[in-house]
LUMVO-210720 format. One record per residue (C-alpha): y, z, x; residue in three letters. Coordinates in pm, whole numbers, padded with zeros to 5 digits, always signed. Each point is the difference from the previous one (the first is absolute). Layout:
N
YZXALA
...
This chain:
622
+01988-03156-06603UNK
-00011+00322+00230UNK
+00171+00312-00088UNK
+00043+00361+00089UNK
-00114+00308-00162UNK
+00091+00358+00181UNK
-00270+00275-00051UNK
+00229+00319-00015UNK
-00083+00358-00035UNK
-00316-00069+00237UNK
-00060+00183+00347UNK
+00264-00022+00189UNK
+00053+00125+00377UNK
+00318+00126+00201UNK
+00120-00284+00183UNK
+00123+00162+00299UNK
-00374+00067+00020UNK
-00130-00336-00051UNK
+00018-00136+00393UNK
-00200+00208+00133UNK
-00299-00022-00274UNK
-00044-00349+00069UNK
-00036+00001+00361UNK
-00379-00043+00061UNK
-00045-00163-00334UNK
+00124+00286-00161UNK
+00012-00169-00317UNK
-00339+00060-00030UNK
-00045+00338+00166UNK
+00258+00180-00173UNK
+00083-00227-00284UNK
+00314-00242-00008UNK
+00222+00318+00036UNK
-00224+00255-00121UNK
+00193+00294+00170UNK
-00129+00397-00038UNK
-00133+00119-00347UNK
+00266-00126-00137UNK
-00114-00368-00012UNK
+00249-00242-00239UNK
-00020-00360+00071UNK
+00244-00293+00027UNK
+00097-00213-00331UNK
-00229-00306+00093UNK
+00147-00369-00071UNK
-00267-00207-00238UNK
-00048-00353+00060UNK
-00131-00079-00383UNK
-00405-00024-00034UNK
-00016-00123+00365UNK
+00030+00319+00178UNK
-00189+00180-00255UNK
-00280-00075+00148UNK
+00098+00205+00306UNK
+00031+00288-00232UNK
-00299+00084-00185UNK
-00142+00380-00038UNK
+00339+00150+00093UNK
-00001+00250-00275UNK
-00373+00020+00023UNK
+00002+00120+00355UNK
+00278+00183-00152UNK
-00150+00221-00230UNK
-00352+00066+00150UNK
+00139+00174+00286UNK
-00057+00069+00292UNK
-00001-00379+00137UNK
+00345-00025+00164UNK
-00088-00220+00300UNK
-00127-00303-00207UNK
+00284+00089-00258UNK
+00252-00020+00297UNK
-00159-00330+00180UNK
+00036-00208-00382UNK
+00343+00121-00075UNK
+00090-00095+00318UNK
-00137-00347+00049UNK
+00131-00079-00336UNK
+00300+00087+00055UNK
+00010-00196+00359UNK
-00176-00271-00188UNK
+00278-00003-00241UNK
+00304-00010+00283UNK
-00241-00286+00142UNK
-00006-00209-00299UNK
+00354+00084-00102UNK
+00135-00148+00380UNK
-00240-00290-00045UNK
+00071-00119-00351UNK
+00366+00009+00154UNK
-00086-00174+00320UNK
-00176-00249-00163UNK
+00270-00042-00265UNK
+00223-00114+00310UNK
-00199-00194+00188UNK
-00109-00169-00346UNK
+00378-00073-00084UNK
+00091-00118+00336UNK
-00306-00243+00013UNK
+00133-00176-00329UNK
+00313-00050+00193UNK
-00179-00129+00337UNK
-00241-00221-00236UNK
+00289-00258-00059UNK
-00005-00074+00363UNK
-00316-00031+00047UNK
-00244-00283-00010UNK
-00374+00061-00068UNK
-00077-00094+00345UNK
+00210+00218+00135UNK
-00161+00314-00162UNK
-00344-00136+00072UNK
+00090+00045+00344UNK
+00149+00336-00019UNK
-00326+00145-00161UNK
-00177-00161+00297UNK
+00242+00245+00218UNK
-00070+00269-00255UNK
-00347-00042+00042UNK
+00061+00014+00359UNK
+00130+00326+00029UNK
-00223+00135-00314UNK
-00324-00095+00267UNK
+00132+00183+00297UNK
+00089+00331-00178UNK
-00347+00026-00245UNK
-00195-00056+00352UNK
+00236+00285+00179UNK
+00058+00237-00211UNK
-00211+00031-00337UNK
-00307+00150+00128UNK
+00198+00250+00143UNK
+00203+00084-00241UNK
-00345+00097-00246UNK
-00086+00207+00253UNK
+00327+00178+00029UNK
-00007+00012-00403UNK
-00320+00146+00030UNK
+00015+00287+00224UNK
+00240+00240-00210UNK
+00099+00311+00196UNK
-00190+00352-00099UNK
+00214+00203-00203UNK
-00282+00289+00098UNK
+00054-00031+00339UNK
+00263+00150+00232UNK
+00345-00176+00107UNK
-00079-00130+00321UNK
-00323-00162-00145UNK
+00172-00196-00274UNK
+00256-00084+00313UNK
-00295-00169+00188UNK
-00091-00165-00312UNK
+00357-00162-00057UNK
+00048-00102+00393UNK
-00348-00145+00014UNK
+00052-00212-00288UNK
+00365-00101+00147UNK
-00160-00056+00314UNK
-00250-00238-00146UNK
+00246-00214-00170UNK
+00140-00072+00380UNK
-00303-00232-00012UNK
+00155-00241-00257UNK
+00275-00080+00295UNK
-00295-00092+00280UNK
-00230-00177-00209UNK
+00330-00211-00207UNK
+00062-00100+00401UNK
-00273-00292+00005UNK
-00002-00037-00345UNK
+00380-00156-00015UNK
-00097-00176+00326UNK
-00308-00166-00107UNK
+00138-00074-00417UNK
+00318-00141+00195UNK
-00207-00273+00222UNK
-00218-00073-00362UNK
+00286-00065-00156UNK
+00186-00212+00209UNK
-00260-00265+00137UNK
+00039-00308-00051UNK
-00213-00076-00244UNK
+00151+00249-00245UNK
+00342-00068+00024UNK
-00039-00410+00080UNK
+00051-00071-00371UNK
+00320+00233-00115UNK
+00320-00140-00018UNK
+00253-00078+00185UNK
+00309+00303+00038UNK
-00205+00291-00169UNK
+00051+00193+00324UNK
-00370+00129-00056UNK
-00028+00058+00373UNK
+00308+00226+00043UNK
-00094+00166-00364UNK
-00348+00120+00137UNK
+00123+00150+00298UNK
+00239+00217-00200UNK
-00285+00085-00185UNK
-00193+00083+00242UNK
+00314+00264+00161UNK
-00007+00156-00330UNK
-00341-00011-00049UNK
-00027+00232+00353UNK
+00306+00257-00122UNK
-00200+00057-00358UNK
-00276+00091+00166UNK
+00190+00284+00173UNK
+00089+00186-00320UNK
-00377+00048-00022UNK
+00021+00360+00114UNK
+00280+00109-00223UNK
-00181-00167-00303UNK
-00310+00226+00143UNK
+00234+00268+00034UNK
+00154-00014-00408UNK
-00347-00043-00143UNK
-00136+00302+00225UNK
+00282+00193-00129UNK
+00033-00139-00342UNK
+00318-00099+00043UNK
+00072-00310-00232UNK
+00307-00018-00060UNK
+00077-00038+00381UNK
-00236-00314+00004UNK
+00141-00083-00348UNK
+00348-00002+00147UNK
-00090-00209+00316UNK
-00187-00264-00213UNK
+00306-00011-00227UNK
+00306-00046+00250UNK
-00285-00264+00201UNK
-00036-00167-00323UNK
+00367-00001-00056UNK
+00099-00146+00352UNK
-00280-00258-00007UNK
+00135-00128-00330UNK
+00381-00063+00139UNK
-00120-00112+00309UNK
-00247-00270-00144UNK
+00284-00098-00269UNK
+00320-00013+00171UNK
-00147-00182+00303UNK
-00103-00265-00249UNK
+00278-00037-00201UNK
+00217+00038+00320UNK
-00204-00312+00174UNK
+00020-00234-00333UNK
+00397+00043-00032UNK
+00004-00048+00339UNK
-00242-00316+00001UNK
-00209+00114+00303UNK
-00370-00059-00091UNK
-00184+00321+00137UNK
-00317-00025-00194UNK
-00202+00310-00039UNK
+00223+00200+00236UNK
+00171+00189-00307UNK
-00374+00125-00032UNK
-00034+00093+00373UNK
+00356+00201-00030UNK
-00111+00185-00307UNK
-00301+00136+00152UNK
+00133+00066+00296UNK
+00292+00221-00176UNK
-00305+00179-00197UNK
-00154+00094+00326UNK
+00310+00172+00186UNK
+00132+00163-00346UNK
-00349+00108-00069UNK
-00046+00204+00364UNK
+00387+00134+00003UNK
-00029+00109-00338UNK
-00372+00217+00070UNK
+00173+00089+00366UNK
+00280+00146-00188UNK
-00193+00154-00276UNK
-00260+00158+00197UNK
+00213+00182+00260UNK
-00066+00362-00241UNK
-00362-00016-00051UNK
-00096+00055+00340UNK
+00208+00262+00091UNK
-00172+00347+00067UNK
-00280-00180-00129UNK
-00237+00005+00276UNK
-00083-00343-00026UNK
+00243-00333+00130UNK
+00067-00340-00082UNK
-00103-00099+00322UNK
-00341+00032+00191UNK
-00092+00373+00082UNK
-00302+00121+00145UNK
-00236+00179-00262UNK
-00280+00131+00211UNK
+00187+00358+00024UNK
+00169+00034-00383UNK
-00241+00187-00172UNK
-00092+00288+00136UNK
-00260+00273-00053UNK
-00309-00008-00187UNK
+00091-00296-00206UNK
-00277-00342+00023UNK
+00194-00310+00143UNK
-00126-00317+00100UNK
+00061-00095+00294UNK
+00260-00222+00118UNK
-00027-00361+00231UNK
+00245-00078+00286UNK
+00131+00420-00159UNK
+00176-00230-00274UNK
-00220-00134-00237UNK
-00228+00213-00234UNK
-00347-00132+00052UNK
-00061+00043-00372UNK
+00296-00230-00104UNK
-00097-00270+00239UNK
-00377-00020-00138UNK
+00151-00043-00366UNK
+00255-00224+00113UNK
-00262-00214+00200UNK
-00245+00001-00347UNK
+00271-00117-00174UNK
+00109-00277+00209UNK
-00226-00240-00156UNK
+00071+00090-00361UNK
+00390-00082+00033UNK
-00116-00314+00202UNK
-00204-00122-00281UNK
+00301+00175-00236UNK
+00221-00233+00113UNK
-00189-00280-00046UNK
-00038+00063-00321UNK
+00304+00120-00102UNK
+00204-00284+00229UNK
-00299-00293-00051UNK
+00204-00140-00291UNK
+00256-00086+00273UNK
-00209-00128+00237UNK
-00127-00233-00242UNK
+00310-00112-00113UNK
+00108-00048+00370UNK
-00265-00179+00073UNK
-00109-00243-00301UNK
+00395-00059-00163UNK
+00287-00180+00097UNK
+00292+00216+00039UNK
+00181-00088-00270UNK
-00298+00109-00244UNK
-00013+00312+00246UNK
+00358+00077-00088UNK
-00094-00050-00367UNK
-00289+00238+00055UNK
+00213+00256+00233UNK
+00277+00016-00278UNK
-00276+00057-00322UNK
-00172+00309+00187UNK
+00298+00142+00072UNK
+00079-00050-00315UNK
-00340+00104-00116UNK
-00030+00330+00223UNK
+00344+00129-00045UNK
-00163+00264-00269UNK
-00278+00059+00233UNK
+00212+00081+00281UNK
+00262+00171-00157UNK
-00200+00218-00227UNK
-00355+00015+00104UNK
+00043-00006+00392UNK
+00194+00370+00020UNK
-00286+00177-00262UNK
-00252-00188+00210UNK
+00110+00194+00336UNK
+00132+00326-00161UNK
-00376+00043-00213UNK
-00189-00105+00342UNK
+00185+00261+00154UNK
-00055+00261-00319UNK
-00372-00103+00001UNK
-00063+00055+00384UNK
+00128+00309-00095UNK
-00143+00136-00252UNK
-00349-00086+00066UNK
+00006+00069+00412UNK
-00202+00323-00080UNK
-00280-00248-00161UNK
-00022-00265+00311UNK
-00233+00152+00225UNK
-00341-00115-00053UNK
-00237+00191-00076UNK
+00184+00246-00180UNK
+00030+00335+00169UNK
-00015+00355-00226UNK
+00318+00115-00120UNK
+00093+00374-00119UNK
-00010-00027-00403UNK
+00446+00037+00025UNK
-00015-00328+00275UNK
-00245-00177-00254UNK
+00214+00027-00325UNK
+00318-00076+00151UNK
-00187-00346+00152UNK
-00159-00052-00297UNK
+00323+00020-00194UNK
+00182-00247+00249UNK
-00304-00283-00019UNK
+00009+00018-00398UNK
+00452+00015+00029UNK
-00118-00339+00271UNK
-00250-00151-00352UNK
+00311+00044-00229UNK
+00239-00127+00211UNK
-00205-00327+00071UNK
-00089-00043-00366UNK
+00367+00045-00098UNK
+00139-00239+00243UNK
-00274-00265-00056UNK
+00067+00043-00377UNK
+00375-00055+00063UNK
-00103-00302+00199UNK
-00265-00135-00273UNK
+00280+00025-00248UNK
+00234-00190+00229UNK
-00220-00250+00009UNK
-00038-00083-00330UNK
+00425-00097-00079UNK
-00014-00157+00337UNK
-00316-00261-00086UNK
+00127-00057-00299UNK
+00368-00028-00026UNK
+00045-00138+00401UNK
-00113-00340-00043UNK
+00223-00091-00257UNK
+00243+00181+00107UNK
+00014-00083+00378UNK
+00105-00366+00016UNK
+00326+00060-00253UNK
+00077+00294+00213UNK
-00083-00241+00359UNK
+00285-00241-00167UNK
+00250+00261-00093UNK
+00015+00166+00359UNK
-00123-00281+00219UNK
+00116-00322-00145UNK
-00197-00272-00145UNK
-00013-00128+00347UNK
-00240+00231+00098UNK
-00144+00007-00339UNK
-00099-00348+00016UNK
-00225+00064+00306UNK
-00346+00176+00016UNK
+00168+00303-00027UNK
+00034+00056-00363UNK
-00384-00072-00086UNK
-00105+00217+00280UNK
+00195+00297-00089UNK
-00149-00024-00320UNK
-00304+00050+00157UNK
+00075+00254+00204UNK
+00095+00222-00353UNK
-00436-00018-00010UNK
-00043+00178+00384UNK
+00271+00283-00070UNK
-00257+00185-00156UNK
-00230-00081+00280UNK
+00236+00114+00273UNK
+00086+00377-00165UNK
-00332+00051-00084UNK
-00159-00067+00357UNK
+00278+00174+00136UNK
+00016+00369-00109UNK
-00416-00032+00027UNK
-00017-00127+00348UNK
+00300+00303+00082UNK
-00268+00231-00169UNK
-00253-00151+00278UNK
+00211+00009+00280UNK
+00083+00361-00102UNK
-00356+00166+00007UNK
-00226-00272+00121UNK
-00198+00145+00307UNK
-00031-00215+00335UNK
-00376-00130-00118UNK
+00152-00100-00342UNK
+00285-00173+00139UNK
-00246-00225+00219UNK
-00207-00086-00314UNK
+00376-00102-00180UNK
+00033-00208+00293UNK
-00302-00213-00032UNK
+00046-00032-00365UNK
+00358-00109+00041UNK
-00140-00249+00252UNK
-00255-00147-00251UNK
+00287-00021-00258UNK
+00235-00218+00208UNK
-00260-00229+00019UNK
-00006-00053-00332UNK
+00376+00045-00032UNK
+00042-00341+00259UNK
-00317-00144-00191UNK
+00174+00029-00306UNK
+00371-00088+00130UNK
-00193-00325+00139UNK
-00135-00094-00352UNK
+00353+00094-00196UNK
+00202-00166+00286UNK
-00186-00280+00179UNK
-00225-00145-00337UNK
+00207+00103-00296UNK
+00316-00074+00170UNK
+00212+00288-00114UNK
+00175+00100+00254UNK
+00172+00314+00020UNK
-00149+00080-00320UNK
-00309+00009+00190UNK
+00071+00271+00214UNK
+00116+00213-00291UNK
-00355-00049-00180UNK
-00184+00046+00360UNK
+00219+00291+00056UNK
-00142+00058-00312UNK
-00359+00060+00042UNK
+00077+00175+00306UNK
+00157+00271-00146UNK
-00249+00033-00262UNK
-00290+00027+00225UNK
+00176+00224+00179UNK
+00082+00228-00324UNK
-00349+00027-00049UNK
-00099+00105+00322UNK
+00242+00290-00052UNK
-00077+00092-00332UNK
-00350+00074+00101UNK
+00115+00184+00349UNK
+00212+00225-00247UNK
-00241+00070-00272UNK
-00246+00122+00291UNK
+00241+00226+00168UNK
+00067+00177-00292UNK
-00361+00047-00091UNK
-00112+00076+00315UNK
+00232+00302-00008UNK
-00105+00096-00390UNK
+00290-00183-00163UNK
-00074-00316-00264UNK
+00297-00253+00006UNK
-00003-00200-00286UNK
+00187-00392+00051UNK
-00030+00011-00405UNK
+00341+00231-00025UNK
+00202-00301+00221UNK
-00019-00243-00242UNK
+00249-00077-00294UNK
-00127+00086-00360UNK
-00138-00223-00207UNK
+00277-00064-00188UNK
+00194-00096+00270UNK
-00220-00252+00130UNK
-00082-00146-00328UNK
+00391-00039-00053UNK
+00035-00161+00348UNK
-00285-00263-00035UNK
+00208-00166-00304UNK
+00304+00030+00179UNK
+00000-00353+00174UNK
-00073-00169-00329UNK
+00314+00163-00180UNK
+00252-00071+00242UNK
-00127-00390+00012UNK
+00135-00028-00360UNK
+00362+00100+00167UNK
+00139+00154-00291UNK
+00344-00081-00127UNK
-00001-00309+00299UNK
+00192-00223-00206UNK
+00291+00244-00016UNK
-00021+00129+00384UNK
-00056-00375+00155UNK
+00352-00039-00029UNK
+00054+00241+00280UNK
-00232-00147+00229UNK
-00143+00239+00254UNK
+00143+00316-00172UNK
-00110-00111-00372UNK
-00381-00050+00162UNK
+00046+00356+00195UNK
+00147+00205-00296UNK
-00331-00186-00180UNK
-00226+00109+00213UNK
+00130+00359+00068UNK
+00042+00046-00395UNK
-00355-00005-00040UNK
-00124+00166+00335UNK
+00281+00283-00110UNK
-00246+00033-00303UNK
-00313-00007+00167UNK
+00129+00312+00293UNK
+00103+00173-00300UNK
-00387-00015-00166UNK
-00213+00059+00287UNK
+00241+00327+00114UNK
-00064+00129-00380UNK
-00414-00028+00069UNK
+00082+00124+00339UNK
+00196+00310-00179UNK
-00247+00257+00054UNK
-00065-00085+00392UNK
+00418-00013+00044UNK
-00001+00319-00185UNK
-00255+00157+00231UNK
+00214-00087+00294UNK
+00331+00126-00189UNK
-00220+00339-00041UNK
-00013+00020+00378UNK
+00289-00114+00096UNK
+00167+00258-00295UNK
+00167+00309+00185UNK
-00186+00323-00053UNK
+00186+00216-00242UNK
């Protein structure tokens, strides 16, 4: 389904040069190896359509001149977006196949109370470290301004992060005691070791929130493929260790519950900070900056404006944005984790093992694929419109004008490609997932599993794909270039919306009695609300600053759609099934695939002339 496609004869860059241009983000200030006048890049690695979205305008910027900063930033979160994607289509690949494995020795119960410990450790690190980590994402250091400057920048940002280790402190403490009273853990089971579990959880929990400065310290720098390498080898070890200790315990006949969960994580956790500690040891080095806390007050020196600094660690600017967006990722995560809570609160645990294994299931696209574009194009768009966030805008010399004008309408094209890319998505996954998901649930799971709740609400889940990469480049886009008054304003609308989110998870849930299906259709109207909210937000930035963006150029042709609404009725006449019943769950998938193989093929020939415009500028200049 993924493939690779090198870009050659491109501009390319002298490797031995290449360390030192990315030190202060200098994949952005001097290109991803743009070295002297004689600027060549690297061959860059293609991910099919999904990283062309991170591409778009390359030869544009190319050939107008003149624009090498925003030229360098896109070629260089693309082609970090693409080592991202690459590591986590691989990642996930493992921990995919090894879950198969582990799935034969589990029970739904069982994994309804590991995504209780998931959720768990998912609670402590949103509240510690997410607001944070915007704010890091947001302050970009000046490529205009001297060395010791953009060194302040990187420490204070590092030094900030520290704050993710003090504030986790209670967090664990308090979580821990809510978790274990008596009234929540009265009615488990007997020998599920859920006590024992949530205290290893709770150890790793602490260590993963120390690799919060070196995860400052990669994005600062815009080094992915250290991250990408730490996430990978944790991946790896949490796989094993989860596996083996279950296999180990069921030859062995000792009943030890959830623990296999508890050991996984905490492997994750240790691999994830030795790995970064390792990584990270060059990046610092004659830097100016440190891993650990430094005093900033006396880095930049000379004329140069700096805000002042709290306690001589902490830039005062940093901890106002990170104190506005506090809220937001509080009501963020209850958004984004309320399906959860729900289903913690209103199922038993098998049905919240049924649920836990469909949305994994369900989001193993939207975490594989959309997750990396998500951070690398909120990263890109911080970037490319900084010069556009103060408010009001301040006069600019007619050379500082153009070159910010250029980078908000290379911000437009980039949005409208990726959303496009998404839209189109959308449409194979709404109509060939439902049908497609339960036969697939079988083959990998079992019918076991398939016989539970599971298969119908994976099905559903297919519907809130869309949903969920739709909402999720667009809030990126918001978190990007919002100011602190607009963020406030997101906050009380994402208030009102969870409202309506639990209104409408009470009506699916508690009247219609659907269960986890429920949550998916809550979920749902959530995220549509949400979309809208954001689609208005962007169409008023842009205009504000003389730029239309049209949502009309994200959506599918006609064609396409038309071919996609009759769809559902041609696969219900299962052509050739007499023939293909006699191989059971095969006969029903080759059925099925036949026809959806047919239907990809049609809608890419009405997309031809959008997939052409993105082979145009992905094409190597000549």
């Amino acid at each position: 389904m993924f493939f690779t496609k090198h870009v050659s004869n491109f501009w390319c860059s002298n490797s031995s040069n290449h360390s030192n241009d990315t030190r202060f983000g200098g994949g952005w200030r001097n290109g991803a190896g743009y070295c002297g006048r004689q600027k060549l890049y690297r061959e860059i690695p293609v991910v099919r359509l999904s990283v062309t979205a991170l591409y778009p305008c390359l030869c544009y910027f190319d050939i107008i001149g003149g624009l090498q900063r925003p030229f360098a930033l896109l070629t260089s979160t693309a082609h970090n977006a693409t080592f991202l994607i690459l590591l986590s289509i691989l990642s996930r690949f493992l921990t995919f196949a090894i879950n198969q494995v582990l799935l034969r020795y589990l029970s739904p119960t069982l994994l309804g109370l590991s995504s209780r410990l998931d959720l768990y450790s998912i609670t402590i690190l949103s509240f510690a470290r997410e607001s944070l980590r915007v704010a890091c994402q947001r302050t970009p250091p000046d490529s205009n301004s001297s060395t010791a400057s953009q060194a302040r920048a990187v420490q204070s940002v590092v030094n900030l992060s520290y704050l993710a280790v003090v504030s986790g402190i209670p967090l664990i403490v308090g979580l821990s005691w809510l978790w274990l009273r008596p009234s929540s853990i009265s009615a488990l089971p007997e020998n599920i070791r859920f006590n024992e579990s949530l205290q290893i959880y709770a150890l790793a929990t602490f260590i993963e929130l120390f690799t919060e400065p070196f995860f400052t310290l990669t994005q600062q720098t815009l080094s992915y493929r250290i991250r990408a390498s730490a996430e990978f080898f944790a991946t790896l070890a949490r796989c094993f260790a989860t596996c083996g200790s279950a296999i180990y315990a069921s030859k062995a006949g000792i009943p030890i519950g959830v623990l296999p969960f508890a050991v996984g994580q905490f492997a994750w956790a240790v691999s994830l900070l030795g790995v970064y500690f390792w990584k990270t040891r060059t990046l610092t080095r004659g830097a100016g900056y440190s891993i650990l806390p430094q005093g900033i007050d006396n880095m930049a020196k000379g004329k140069e404006r700096v805000s002042s600094a709290t306690l001589g660690y902490f830039d005062v600017t940093l901890l106002r944005l990170t104190g506005s967006l506090t809220l937001q990722s509080g009501l963020k995560y209850i958004l984004t984790q309320g399906d959860s809570l729900l289903i913690t609160a209103l199922a038993s645990l098998p049905d919240q093992g049924a649920y836990a294994l469909a949305s994994n299931y369900g989001g193993l696209i939207a975490r594989t694929l959309f997750q990396p574009i998500e951070e690398s194009s909120r990263n890109l768009f911080a970037r490319l419109c900084s010069s556009t966030i103060p408010s009001p805008p301040q006069k600019e010399d007619s050379s500082n004008s153009k070159e910010s004008k250029a980078e908000l309408s290379q911000a437009s094209h980039i949005l409208t490609t990726i959303l496009h890319l998404y839209t189109l998505l959308s449409v194979f996954a709404t109509t060939l997932g439902p049908p497609l998901s339960p036969l697939l649930l079988t083959l990998v799971a079992g019918r076991n599993w398939s016989a539970t709740s599971a298969s119908t609400v994976l099905s559903a889940y297919c519907y809130y794909i869309p949903f969920l990469a739709l909402n999720g480049v667009i809030e990126s886009f918001i978190a990007a270039v919002a100011t602190n008054k607009q963020l406030h304003q997101q906050s009380l609308f994402m208030g009102g919306f969870f409202v309506l989110f639990a209104g409408s998870a009470w009506v699916f849930i508690g009247q219609l009695g659907m269960g986890g299906r429920g949550v998916v259709w809550a979920n749902c109207v959530n995220m549509g609300l949400r979309i809208v909210w954001g689609g208005v937000f962007i169409k008023t930035f842009f205009k504000e600053r003389g730029l239309e963006f049209g949502f009309g150029k994200v959506m599918p042709s006609a064609a396409s759609l038309a071919v996609a609404v009759v769809m559902p009725s041609l696969l219900k006449m299962r052509i050739g099934g007499a023939f293909l019943d006699r191989y059971g769950i095969l006969g029903e998938l080759v059925g099925v695939g036949g026809v959806g193989g047919v239907f990809v093929t049609v809608v890419l020939f009405f997309e031809r002339k959008f997939l052409m415009e993105c082979y145009r500028m992905l094409r190597p200049s000549r």
